[in-house]
TIDRENZA-768945 format. One record per residue (C-alpha): x, y, z. Coordinates in pm, whole numbers, padded with zeros to 5 digits, always signed. Last residue first. Layout:
XYZ ...
***
This chain:
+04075+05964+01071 +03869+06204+01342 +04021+06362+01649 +03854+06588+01935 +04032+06775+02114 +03985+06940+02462 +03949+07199+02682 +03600+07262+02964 +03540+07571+03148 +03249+07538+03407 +03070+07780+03632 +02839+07646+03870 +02736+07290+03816 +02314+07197+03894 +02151+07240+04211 +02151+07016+04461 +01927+06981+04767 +01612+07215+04652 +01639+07047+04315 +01612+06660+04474 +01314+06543+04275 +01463+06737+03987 +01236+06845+03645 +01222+07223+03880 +01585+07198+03772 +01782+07451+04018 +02002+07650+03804 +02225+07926+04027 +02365+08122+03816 +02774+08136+03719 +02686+08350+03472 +02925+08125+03211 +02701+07846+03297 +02890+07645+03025 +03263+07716+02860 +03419+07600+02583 +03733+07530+02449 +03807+07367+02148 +04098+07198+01933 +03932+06986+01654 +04143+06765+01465 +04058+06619+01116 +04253+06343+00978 +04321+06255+00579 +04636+06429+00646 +04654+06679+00891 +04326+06899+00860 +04294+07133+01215 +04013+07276+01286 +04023+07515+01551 +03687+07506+01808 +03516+07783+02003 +03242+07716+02291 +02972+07910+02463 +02685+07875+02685 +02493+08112+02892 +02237+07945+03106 +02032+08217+03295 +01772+08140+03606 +01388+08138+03723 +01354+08077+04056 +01169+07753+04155 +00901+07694+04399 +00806+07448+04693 +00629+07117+04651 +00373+07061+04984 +00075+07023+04692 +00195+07039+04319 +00315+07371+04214 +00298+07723+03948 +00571+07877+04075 +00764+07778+03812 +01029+08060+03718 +01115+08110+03406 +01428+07984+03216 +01639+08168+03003 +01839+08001+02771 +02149+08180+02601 +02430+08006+02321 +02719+08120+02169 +02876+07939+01916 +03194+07970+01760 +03342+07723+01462 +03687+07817+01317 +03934+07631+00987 +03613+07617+00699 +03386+07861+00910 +03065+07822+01108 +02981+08107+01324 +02670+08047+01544 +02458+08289+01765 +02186+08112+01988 +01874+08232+02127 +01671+08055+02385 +01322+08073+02562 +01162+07856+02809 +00870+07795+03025 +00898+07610+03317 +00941+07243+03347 +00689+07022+03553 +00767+06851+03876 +00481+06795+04041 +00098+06845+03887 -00064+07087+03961 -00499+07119+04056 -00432+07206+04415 -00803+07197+04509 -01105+06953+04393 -00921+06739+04065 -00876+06690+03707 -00489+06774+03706 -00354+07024+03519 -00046+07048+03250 +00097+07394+03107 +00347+07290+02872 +00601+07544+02751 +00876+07576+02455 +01070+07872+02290 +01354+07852+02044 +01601+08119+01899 +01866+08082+01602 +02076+08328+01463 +02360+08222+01182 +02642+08354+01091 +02861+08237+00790 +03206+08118+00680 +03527+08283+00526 +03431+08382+00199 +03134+08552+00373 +02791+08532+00448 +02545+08684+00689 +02298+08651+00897 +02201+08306+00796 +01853+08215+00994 +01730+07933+01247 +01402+07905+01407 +01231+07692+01677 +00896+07665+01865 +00756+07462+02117 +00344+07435+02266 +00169+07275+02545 -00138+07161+02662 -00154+06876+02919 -00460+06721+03064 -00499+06533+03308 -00811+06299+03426 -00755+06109+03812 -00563+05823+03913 -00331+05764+04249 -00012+05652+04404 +00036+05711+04722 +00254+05939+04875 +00374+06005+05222 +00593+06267+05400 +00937+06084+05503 +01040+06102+05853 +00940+05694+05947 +00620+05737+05831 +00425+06144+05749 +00131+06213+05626 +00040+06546+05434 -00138+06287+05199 +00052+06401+04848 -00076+06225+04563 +00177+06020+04375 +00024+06024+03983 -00116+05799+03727 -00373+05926+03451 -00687+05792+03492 -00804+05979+03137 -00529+06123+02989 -00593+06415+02779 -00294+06571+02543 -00266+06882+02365 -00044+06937+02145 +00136+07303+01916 +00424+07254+01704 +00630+07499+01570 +00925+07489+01296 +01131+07765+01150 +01429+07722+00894 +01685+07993+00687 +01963+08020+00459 +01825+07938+00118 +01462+07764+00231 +01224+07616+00537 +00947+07550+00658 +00746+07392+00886 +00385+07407+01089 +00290+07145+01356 -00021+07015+01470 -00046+06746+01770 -00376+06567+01907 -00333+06334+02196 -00537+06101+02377 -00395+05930+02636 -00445+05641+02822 -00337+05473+03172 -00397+05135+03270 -00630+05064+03552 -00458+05080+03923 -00586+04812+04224 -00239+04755+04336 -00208+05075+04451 +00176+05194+04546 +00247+05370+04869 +00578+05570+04848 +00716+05745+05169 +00902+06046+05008 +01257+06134+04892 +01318+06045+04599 +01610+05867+04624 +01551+05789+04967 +01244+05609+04898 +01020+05485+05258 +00872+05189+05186 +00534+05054+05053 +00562+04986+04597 +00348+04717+04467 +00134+04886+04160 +00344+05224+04102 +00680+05033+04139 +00585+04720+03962 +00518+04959+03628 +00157+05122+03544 +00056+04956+03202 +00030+05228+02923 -00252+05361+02627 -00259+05490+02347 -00478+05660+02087 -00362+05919+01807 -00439+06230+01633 -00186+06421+01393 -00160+06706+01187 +00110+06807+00981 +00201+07143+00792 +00463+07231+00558 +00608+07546+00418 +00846+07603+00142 +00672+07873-00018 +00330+07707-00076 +00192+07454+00153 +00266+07014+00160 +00007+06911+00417 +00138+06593+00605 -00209+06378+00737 -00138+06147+01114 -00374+05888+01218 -00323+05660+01526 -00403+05382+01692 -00326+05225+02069 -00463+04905+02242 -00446+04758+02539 -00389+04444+02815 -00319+04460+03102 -00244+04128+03382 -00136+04168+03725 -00014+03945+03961 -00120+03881+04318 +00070+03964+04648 +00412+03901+04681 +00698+03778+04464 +00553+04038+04221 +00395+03925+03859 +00359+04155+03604 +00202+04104+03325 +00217+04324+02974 +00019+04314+02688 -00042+04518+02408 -00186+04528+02059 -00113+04818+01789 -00216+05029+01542 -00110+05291+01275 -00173+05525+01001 -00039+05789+00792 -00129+06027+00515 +00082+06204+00269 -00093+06491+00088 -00012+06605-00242 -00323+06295-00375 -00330+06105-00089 +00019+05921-00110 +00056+05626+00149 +00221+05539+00509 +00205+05281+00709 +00240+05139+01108 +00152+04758+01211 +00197+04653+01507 +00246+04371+01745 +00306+04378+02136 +00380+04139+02418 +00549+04202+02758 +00692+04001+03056 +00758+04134+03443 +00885+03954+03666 +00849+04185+04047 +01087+04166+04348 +00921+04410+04623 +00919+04737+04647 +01065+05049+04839 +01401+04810+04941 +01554+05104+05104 +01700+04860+05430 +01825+04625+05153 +01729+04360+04832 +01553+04518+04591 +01461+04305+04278 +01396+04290+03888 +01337+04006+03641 +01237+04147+03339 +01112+03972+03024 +01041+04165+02635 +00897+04097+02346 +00805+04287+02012 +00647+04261+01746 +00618+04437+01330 +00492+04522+01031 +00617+04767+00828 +00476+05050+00628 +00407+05166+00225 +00061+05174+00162 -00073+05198-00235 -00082+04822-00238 +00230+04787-00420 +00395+05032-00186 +00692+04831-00056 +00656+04623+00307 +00881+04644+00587 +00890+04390+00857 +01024+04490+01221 +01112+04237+01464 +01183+04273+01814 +01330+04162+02130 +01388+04248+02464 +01614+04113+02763 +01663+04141+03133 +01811+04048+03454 +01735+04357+03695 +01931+04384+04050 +01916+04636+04295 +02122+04606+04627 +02014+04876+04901 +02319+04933+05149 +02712+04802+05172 +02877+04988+05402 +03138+05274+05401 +02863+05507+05521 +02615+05457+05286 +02601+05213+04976 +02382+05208+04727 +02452+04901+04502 +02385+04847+04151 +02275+04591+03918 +02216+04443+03562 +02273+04130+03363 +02131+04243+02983 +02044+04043+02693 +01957+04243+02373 +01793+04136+02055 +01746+04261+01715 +01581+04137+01420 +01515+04354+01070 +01345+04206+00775 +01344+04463+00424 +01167+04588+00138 +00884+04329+00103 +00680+04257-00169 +00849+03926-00239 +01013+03820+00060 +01324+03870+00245 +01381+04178-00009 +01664+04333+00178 +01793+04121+00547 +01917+04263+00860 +02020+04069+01179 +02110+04230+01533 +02252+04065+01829 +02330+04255+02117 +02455+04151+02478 +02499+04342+02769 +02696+04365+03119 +02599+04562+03327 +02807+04732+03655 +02671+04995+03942 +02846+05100+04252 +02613+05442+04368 +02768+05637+04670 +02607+05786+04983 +02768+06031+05188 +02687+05897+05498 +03084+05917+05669 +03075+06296+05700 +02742+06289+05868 +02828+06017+06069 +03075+06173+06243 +02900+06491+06318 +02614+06272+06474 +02854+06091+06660 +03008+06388+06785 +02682+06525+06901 +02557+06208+07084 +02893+06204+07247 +02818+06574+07407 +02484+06502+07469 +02537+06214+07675 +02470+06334+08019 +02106+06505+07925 +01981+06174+07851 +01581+06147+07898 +01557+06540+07707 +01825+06455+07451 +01691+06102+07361 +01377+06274+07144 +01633+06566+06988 +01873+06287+06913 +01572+06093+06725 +01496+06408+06565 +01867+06483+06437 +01880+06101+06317 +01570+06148+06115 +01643+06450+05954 +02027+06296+05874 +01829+05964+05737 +01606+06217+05489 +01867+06437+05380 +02087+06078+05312 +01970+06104+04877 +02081+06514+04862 +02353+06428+04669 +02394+06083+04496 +02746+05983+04411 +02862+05768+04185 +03046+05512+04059 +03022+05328+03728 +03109+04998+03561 +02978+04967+03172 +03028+04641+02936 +02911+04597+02627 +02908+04301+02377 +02799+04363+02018 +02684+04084+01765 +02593+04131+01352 +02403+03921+01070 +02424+04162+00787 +02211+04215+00442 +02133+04134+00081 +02484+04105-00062 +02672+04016+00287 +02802+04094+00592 +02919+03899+00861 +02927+04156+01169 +03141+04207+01482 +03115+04382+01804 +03349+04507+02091 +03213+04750+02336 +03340+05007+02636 +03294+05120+02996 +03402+05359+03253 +03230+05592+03492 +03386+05762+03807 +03154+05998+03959 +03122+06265+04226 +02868+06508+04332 +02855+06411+04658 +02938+06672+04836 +02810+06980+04610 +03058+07280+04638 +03058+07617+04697 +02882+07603+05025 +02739+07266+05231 +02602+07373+05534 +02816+07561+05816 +02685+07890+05783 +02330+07674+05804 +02391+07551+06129 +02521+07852+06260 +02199+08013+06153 +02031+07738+06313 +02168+07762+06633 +02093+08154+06663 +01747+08050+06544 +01681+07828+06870 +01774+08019+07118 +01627+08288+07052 +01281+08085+07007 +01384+07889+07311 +01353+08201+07474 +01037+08290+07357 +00920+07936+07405 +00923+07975+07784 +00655+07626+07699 +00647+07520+07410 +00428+07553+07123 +00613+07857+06955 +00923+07601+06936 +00745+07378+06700 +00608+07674+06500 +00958+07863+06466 +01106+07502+06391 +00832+07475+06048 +00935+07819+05945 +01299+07785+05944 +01301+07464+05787 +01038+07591+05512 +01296+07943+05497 +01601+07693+05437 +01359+07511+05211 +01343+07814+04975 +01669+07958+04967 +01813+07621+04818 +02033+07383+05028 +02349+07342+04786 +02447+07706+04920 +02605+07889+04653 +02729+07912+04311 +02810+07551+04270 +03161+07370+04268 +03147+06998+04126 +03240+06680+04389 +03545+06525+04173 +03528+06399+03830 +03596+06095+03612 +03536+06003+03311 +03627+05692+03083 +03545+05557+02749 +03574+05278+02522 +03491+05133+02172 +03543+04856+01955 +03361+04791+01609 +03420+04498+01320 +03303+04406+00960 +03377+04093+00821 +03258+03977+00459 +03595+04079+00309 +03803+04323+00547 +03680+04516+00861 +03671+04838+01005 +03573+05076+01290 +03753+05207+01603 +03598+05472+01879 +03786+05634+02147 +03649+05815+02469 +03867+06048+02701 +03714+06281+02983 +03860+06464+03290 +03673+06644+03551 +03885+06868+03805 +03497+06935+03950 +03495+07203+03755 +03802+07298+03576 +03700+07099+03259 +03883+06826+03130 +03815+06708+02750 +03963+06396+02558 +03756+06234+02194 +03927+06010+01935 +03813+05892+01699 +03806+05647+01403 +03855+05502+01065 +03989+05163+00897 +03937+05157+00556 +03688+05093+00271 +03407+04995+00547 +03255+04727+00575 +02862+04744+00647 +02603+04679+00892 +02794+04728+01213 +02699+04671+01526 +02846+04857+01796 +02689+05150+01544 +02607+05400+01866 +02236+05500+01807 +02077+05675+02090 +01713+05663+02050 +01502+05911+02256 +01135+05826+02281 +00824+05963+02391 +00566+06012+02623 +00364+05677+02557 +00686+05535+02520 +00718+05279+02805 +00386+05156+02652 +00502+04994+02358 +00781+05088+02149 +00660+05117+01764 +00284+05204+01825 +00349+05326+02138 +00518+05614+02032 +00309+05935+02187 +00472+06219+02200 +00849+06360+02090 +00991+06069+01859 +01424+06175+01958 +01709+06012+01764 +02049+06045+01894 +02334+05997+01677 +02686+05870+01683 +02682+05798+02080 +02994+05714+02219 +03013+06032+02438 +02610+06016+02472 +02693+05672+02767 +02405+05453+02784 +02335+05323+03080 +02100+05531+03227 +02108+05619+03632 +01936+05589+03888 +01884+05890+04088 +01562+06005+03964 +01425+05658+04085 +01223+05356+03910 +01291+05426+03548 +01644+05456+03541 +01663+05087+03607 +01849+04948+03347 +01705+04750+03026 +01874+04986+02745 +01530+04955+02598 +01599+04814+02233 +01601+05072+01941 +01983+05079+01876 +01990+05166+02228 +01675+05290+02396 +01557+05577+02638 +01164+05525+02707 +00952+05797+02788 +00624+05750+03012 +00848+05536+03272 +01017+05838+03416 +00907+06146+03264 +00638+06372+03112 +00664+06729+03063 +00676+06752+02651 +00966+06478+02680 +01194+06450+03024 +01480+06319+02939 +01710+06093+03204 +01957+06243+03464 +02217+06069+03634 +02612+06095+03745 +02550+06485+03727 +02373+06556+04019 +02074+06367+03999 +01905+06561+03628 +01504+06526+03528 +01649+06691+03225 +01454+06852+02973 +01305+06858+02627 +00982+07043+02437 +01287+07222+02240 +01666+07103+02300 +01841+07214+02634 +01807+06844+02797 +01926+06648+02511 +02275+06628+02631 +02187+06700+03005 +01914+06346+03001 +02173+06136+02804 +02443+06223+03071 +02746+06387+03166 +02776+06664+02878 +02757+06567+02518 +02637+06937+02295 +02925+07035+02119 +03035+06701+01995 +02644+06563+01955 +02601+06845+01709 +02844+06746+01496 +02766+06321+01471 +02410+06407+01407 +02131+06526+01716 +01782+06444+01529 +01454+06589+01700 +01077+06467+01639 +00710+06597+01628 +00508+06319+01466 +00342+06386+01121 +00653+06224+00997 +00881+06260+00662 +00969+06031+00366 +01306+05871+00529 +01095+05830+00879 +00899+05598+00805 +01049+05347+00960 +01041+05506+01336 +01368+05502+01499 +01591+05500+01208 +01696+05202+01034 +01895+05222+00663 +01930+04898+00525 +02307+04994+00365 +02302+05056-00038 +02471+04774-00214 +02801+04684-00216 +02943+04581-00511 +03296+04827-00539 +03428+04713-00212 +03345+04374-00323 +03075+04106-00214 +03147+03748-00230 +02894+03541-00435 +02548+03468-00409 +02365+03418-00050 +02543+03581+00191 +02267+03784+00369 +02035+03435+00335 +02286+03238+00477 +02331+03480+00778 +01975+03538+00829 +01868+03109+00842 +02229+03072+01059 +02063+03399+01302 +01688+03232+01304 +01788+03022+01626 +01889+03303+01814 +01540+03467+01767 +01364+03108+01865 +01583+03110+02211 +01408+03401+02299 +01084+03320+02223 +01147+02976+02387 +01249+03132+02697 +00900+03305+02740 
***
């Protein structure tokens, strides 16, 4: 595979002199910038549900982490650690079904394998985020086959600009103390063009509304110790006993605040391109070094340790009391805390009419050196470590022969181990190849689309056997211009995924998620068949969009709950059976009312997804979102900018076996900004305010939702420059 990769750096001198072929380019010459989006056809419209934050929207909505910034929008949530992680979860599938990329490259961390992982790309630098909702394995292979979100940061830039510009970006919020400053710097002079960028945040454990133990497990506990004490013998007493301890036990849980909560996260990017009159050979080097903490991740070790004390209690009467202060001790010590650092390199390459009949050649490649450390109790724990890199090539083609598309492959390597007491699986190299082709053409006033690609991946662990898939995915898509504004698209499509090294070779207990995971080395790919149809429109002051899908996997991958139990965790293995999952999203937006001094909007949204399992019994499926609805007030002016913004989630009672419940709950959302204009600058002074009810939120999306909910009340300040 190392020639691939060395054959992609190799082609950069051929890029370069082609870009800068003819003479030096002016201020006043350049051409039009290649403009790539996450799926290239994007400029004419897609049959494909998808969601675009821009540079404004991103400012009110970045919060923590990619999964909270896109976590409110339609069909979208956040599978949310804390706050240090949280990745999207797309139409109700997670994890490895939806892949979060950087300038379209994986960002090649290991979010993928645990809820409290975290992904590497920070939204505060983020200029854009891009989100294909569904099926996208035709462009990103089978990491996608529930989506994609894109975050586009420019560390590479493809033009140079007239002038230096910039921003500037500090918050702090009261919750938590947290405290926020990012900066941004573009420019460049002749055929140069150069980026930097950095950012740092830091916050204390954040206050919650209650008990960080939710209602519902503290009645589970209490249950399951009223049966264990009902079997013994005198157990009356006992039983007396017994629940005046735990009542004092849970008086002095963890209330108000969330230990282990915290994070400190800093990072930042230089990058530099040669630009020229048909295109840009560019390089970015990143850096991020975080710490945080993962709440709820030691439950497991402390239920342990309390039953092994129970166990040495009745042969060792005489050292209760030391057993109890070391127990006490440890507790405050075990706090575990996440040390993670990458380091990654980008090179991207962009050429106009490489060839004739082509529009454009784009290459881009990213190198990553990644790991983290858990470690517990002032010591060093569970070491993870994943050497990476991905490549791909994307080759559009003009509409001479009535289709209008690109070509395109894409490679990819990953060396990734656990090393530690938590090591849940066991080093696995993984390698990838796809190719596709995806196009577009006039059919009469309809558009029709089309699409196919190849696939496959091997993994090979450093015990047991390897693995080899291979697979196929297609699709079809039709847009249906309609009178008044309105739009329709339909769109069916094949795909299919590779379970990762975690589902195939996984057998160890896994803190972060709590359970006893068995892998099954013996797992067929997964597929899905989805059909999507959604209905637009939109005119002078007012938008609405719905989409309704339906997707059927055929051996789709899931743990399955064994009511086992090893080593204090309950057991899962992972398993196949059909799924299906239904679901549907709306949104609308309307102008009030109009003035000389601005306008008001109203907006509301509205998304579910019922899934099922094909199965004999408990037919759910774990951690699925509940339904949603939203409404939204907006003032936009030339000097003031209000929002104010309400989500009501439902309840989900509707769960996988031995998963308990979630209450439904209110997020009310608001924020007002000041624009200031000094000079050719623009300075926004804001304040704005989140969880204003102070609810309690417990994301059902969250393997650890019962252990820590999500930030009470929070009032965040700051200012945001632009020059």
């Amino acid at each position: 595979m190392r020639r691939k990769h060395l054959s992609l750096l190799t082609a950069a001198p051929w890029l370069a002199a082609t870009a800068l072929a003819g003479e030096t380019v002016t201020e006043e010459e350049q051409i039009e910038e290649i403009i790539v989006l996450a799926h290239p056809l994007a400029r004419d419209g897609l049959a494909q549900p998808s969601d675009v934050l821009g540079a404004d929207e991103l400012e009110r909505k970045a919060v923590d982490n990619i999964g909270a910034t896109v976590g409110n929008e339609p069909g979208i949530h956040n599978s949310s650690y804390g706050v240090g992680a949280g990745r999207p979860v797309i139409h109700g599938l997670g994890g490895a079904r939806v892949r979060v990329m950087e300038e379209q490259i994986d960002t090649l961390d290991v979010s993928v394998s645990s809820g409290d992982h975290a992904v590497t790309v920070d939204p505060f630098i983020a200029e854009r985020v891009e989100v294909l909702k569904g099926s996208a394995t035709l462009l990103y292979g089978s990491g996608a086959i529930g989506g994609v979100v894109d975050v586009h940061t420019g560390r590479i830039p493809n033009e140079v600009p007239e002038r230096i510009h910039g921003a500037i970006d500090l918050r702090g919020s009261d919750n938590g103390d947290g405290r926020n400053g990012s900066f941004r710097l573009d420019g460049g002079g002749g055929n140069v063009a150069w980026h930097v960028d950095g950012f740092t945040r830091e916050a204390d454990d954040y206050d919650i509304p209650g008990f960080a133990e939710s209602a519902a497990l503290h009645a589970l506990h209490e249950l399951e110790e009223e049966e264990e004490h009902h079997d013994e013998e005198g157990h009356d007493d006992h039983e007396e006993e017994h629940h005046d301890e735990h009542e004092d036990e849970h008086e002095e849980e963890a209330y108000g605040t969330l230990p282990g909560s915290g994070l400190e996260v800093r990072g930042g990017s230089a990058g530099f391109s040669i630009v020229g009159e048909r295109g840009f050979v560019g390089l970015a080097v990143s850096g991020l070094d975080s710490e945080y903490g993962i709440p709820g991740h030691s439950h497991a070790h402390e239920h342990d340790e309390h039953e092994e004390h129970d166990d040495h209690e009745e042969h060792h009467d005489h050292d209760e009391h030391e057993e109890e202060a070391h127990h006490d001790e440890h507790e405050d010590e075990a706090l575990p805390v996440v040390a993670l650092d990458q380091t990654r390199i980008d090179l991207e390459a962009g050429v106009a009419e490489p060839l004739g009949g082509f529009e454009s050649l784009n290459l881009r490649l990213g190198i990553n050196d990644y790991e983290h450390v858990e470690n517990e109790a002032g010591e060093v724990g569970t070491a993870f470590a994943n050497s990476a890199w991905e490549a791909r090539a994307e080759l559009t083609h003009d509409g001479g022969s009535g289709w209008r598309g690109a070509f395109g492959a894409q490679l990819g390597n990953r060396e990734f181990s656990v090393v530690g007491e938590e090591a849940f699986t066991p080093p696995v190299d993984t390698s990838s190849l796809g190719v596709f082709w995806v196009g577009e053409r006039p059919l009469g006033e309809l558009g029709l689309e089309a699409g196919l690609r190849y696939d496959r991946v091997t993994h090979d662990p450093a015990h047991g056997r390897s693995r080899d898939f291979t697979g196929a995915s297609a699709s079809l898509g039709l847009i249906v211009p309609l009178a008044d504004g309105w739009g329709a698209t339909l769109l069916a499509d094949l795909s299919s995924r590779a379970p990762v090294g975690e589902e195939l070779f996984s057998e160890s207990p896994h803190p972060g998620t709590g359970v006893f995971e068995i892998g099954n080395p013996e797992l067929d790919q997964e597929q899905a068949r989805n059909l999507a149809a959604t209905l637009n429109g939109g005119g002078e002051g007012w938008s609405a969009k719905g989409t309704f899908y339906y997707t059927h996997f055929p051996d789709f991958i899931y743990q399955a709950a064994t009511g086992e139990e090893r080593e204090g965790f309950a057991v899962r293995r992972y398993s196949q059976a059909d799924a299906t999952f239904p679901g549907f999203e709306m949104e609308a937006r309307v102008t009030v009312a109009e003035w000389a001094a601005g306008t008001l909007d109203l907006g509301a949204f509205f998304d579910m997804v019922s899934p099922t399992l094909d199965v004999s019994g408990n037919d759910n499926l774990p951690l699925i979102p509940p339904d949603r609805a939203g409404i939204s007030v907006a003032f936009t002016g030339s000097r003031l900018h209000a929002n104010v913004d309400f989500v009501r989630a439902s309840e989900q009672g509707d769960v996988a076996e031995f998963e308990l419940p979630s209450d439904g709950y209110d997020d009310l959302r608001a924020r007002i900004a000041w624009r200031l204009r000094p000079g050719a600058s623009t300075v926004d002074l804001y304040i704005a305010g989140r969880n204003l009810t102070d609810d309690e939120q417990r994301l059902h999306t969250s393997v650890v939702k019962d252990l820590a909910p999500q930030p009470g009340r929070t009032i965040e300040a700051g200012l945001r420059m632009r020059f």
